[in-house]
N, C-alpha and C positions, 0 to 999 in steps of 0.2 A: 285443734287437731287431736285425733286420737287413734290407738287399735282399736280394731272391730273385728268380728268373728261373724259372716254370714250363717254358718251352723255353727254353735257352740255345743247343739247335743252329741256332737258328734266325739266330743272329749270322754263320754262314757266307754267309749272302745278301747280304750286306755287301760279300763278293765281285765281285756281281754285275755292281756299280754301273759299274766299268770296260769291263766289256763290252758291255753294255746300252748307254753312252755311245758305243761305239765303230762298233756296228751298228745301231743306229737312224740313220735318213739326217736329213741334214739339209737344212733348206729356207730357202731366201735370201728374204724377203719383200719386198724390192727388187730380187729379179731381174727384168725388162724381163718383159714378156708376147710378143716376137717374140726369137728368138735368132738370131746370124748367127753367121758364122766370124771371130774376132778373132787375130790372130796374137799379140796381149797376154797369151793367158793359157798360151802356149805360152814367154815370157820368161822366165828367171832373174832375179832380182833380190836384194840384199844386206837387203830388209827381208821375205824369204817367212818369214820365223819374228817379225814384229812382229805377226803376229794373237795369238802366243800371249804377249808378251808385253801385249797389252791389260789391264788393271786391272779393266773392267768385266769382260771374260770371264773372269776367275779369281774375281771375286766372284759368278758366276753358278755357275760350278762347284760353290764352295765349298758357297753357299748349296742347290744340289741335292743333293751330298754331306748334307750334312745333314738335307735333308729324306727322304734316302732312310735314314740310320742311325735317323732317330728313326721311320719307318715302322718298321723292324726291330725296334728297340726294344720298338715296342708290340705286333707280331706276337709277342717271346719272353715276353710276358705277364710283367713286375714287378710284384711284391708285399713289401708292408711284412710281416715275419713279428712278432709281439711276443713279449712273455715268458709262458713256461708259464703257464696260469691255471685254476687248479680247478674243473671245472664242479659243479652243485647237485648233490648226490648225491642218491639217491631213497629219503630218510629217510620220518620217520614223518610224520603228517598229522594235525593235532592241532590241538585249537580250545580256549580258554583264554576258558570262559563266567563271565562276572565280575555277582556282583548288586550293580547300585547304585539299590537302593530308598532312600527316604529314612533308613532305618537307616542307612547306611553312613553317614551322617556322626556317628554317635556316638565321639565322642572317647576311648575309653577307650584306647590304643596311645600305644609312645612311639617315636621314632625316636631315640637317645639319649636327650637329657631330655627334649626338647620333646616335646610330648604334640600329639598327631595323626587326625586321625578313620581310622575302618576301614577307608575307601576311599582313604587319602592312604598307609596304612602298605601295603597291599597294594601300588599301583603303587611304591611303594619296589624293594618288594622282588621284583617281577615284573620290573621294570627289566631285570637283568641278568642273569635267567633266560632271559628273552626272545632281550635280544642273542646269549646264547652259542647261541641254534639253528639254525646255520648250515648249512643242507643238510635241515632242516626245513621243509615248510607249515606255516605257522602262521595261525590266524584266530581273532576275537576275537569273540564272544556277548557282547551286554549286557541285561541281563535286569531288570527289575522285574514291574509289572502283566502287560506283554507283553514277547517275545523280539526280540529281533533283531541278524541277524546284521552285524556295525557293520565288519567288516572281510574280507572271503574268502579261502580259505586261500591264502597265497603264498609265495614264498621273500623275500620284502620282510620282513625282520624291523625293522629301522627302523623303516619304517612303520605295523608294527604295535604299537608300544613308544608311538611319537609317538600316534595314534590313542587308544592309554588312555589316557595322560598327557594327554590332555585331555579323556578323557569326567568327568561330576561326577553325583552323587548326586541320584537322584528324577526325572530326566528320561523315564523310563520307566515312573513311577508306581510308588507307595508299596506294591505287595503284592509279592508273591514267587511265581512263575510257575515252579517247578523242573520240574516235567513237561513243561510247553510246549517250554522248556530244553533239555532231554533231545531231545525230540522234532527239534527244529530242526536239531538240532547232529549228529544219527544221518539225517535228511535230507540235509544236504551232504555229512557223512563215507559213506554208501551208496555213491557214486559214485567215491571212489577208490578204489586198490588195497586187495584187501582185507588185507594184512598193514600191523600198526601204524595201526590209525584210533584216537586217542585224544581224549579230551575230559577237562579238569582245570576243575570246576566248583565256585566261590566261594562260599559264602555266608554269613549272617551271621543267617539266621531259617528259617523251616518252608514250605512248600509252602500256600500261602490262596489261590490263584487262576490258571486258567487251564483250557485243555479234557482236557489228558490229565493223569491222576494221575501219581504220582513210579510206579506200580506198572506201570502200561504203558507208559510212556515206557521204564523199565526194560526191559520183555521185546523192546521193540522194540530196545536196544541189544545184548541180549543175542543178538537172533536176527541182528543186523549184525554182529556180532564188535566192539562199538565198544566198548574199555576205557575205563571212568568213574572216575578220582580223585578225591575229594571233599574238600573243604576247608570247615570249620568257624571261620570267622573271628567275634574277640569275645573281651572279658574277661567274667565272669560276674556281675563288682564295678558297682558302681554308676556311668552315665555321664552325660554334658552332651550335650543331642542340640539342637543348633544350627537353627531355625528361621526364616529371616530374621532380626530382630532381636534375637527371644526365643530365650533354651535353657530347657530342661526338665530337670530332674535322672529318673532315673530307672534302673530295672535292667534291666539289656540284652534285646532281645526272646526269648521264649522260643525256642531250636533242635531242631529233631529230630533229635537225634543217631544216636537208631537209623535214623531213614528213609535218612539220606545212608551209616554202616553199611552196609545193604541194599544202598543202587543200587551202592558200589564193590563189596562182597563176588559179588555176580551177576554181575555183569559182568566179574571179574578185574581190579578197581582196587584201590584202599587208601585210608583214611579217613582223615585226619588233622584234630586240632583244634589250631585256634592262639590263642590265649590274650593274645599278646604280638608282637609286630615280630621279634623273636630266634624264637621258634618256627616265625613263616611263614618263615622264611628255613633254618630247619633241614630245614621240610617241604621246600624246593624245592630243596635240595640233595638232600633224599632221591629225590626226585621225578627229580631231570637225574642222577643214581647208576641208577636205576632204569628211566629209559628213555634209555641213552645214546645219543648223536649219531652214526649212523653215518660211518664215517671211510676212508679208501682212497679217495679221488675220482677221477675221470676227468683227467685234464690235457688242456689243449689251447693251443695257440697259434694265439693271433687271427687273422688272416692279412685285410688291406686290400687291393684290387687299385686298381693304378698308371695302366693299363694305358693310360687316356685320355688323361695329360696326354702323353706323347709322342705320340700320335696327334694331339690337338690342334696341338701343336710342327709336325708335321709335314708336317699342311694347312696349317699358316699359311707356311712357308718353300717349299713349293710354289708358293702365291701369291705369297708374292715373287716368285720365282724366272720367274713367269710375267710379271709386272709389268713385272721389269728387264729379262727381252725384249721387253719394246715398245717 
């Protein structure tokens, strides 16, 4: 970090200030309003250089000196420059559509030992997939009965980490809306560039409700250029599905594996099922291997402009400056 001076030649006017002092006339405000012939001011005297020794007039000097370097100042325009800083790069643009129907609370996942519902191992492990998209849009679909899009695509990956870390299971009603999904998520991605519109779509059951099928929702990705990853979340073994007070034993909802298949194969995604906490995390390594983070960023230094407070400085010792001549 340093000062900068957009004009520095502009310090030569600095110059000026002795001359300017020397040819603007000066005016006695106690000069008489009638003048006559005085033969006084034709006298020599041993105190003709006690004006300049005067104490007030060398603090009026000074004080205009000053008010004329910090005018200059702020004519050669300072600025704070900071350190290099990487601008976003114009990576890919990718929505990370998560179902948290009331399924997703079946417990069958473990995050070491402790054992975890399907929506608690997922944001695990999205965690720090998330973080690492730095020069990515990213935005978050959350999906049950109906869609919606809970975050819009940003270069805020924080906040889009924070945002699921606190979404919870069933608030969007207990059915599975993948089409809609689809549909919603090829709506916002339309509108960016069209290279790299991607969408990594979660779930954990089959397609039971909403207006467009997984089939058209599909073609309409297809004809966007929108790649669809699909994730198959769930053990196939028997789980505890937490209901307010009550759980339920029972085996995981049925998934259609071929349908999610399908929408990644047509569209140039890849399917992956995960089984366990350790496999979603091998998918989304395969996942950020696979669409990696473009890198070579633009650099820039920040740059503040100063430009005012010497300006300020230097109406205000003007005003003195006028003051102590009264």
């Amino acid at each position: 970090m340093m000062l900068e001076f957009l004009w520095p030649w502009v310090f030569t006017l600095i110059l000026l200030f002795p001359i300017l002092r020397v040819s603007i006339p000066h005016f006695d405000r106690k000069r008489a309003a009638l003048t006559v012939p005085d033969i006084g001011a034709f006298e020599f005297s041993s105190d003709a250089s006690a004006t300049w020794r005067d104490p007030t007039r060398w603090a009026r000097l000074i004080v205009l000196f000053l008010a004329w370097a910090s005018l200059i100042t702020a004519l050669a325009r300072p600025q704070w420059t900071g350190e290099l800083t990487p601008l976003p790069t114009l990576g890919r643009d990718m929505f990370l559509a998560v179902d948290i129907s009331g399924s997703m609370n079946t417990d069958d996942m473990f995050i070491e030992r402790d054992k975890v519902t399907r929506l608690e191992s997922l944001k695990h492990v999205v965690e720090p997939f998330i973080l690492s998209r730095h020069g990515d849009r990213i935005g978050l679909i959350l999906f049950g009965t109906r869609a919606y899009v809970y975050v819009p695509l940003t270069f805020d990956v924080e906040t889009v980490n924070e945002m699921l870390q606190e979404s919870s299971a069933g608030i969007a009603g207990g059915q599975t809306a993948i089409g809609d999904t689809i549909g919603l998520a090829v709506k916002r991605l339309i509108e960016r560039p069209i290279d790299h519109r991607i969408l990594i779509l979660m779930t954990d059951g089959s397609h039971n409700e909403g207006v467009l099928s997984p089939e058209e929702a599909t073609r309409l990705a297809v004809e966007s250029n929108v790649r669809i990853h699909t994730i198959g979340i769930g053990s196939d073994s028997s789980a505890q599905l937490g209901l307010g007070r009550r759980t339920f034993r029972f085996r995981g909802p049925p998934m259609n594996t071929k349908a999610l298949e399908e929408i990644s194969e047509k569209t140039g995604g890849l399917f992956f099922r995960a089984n366990d906490t350790q496999g979603l995390e091998r998918i989304y390594a395969h996942i950020a291997a696979i669409e990696p983070i473009d890198q070579d960023p633009e650099m820039l230094r920040p740059v503040k402009s100063l430009f005012h407070w010497p300006l300020i400085a230097s109406l205000v010792l003007f005003a003195l400056a006028w003051w102590v001549r009264r």
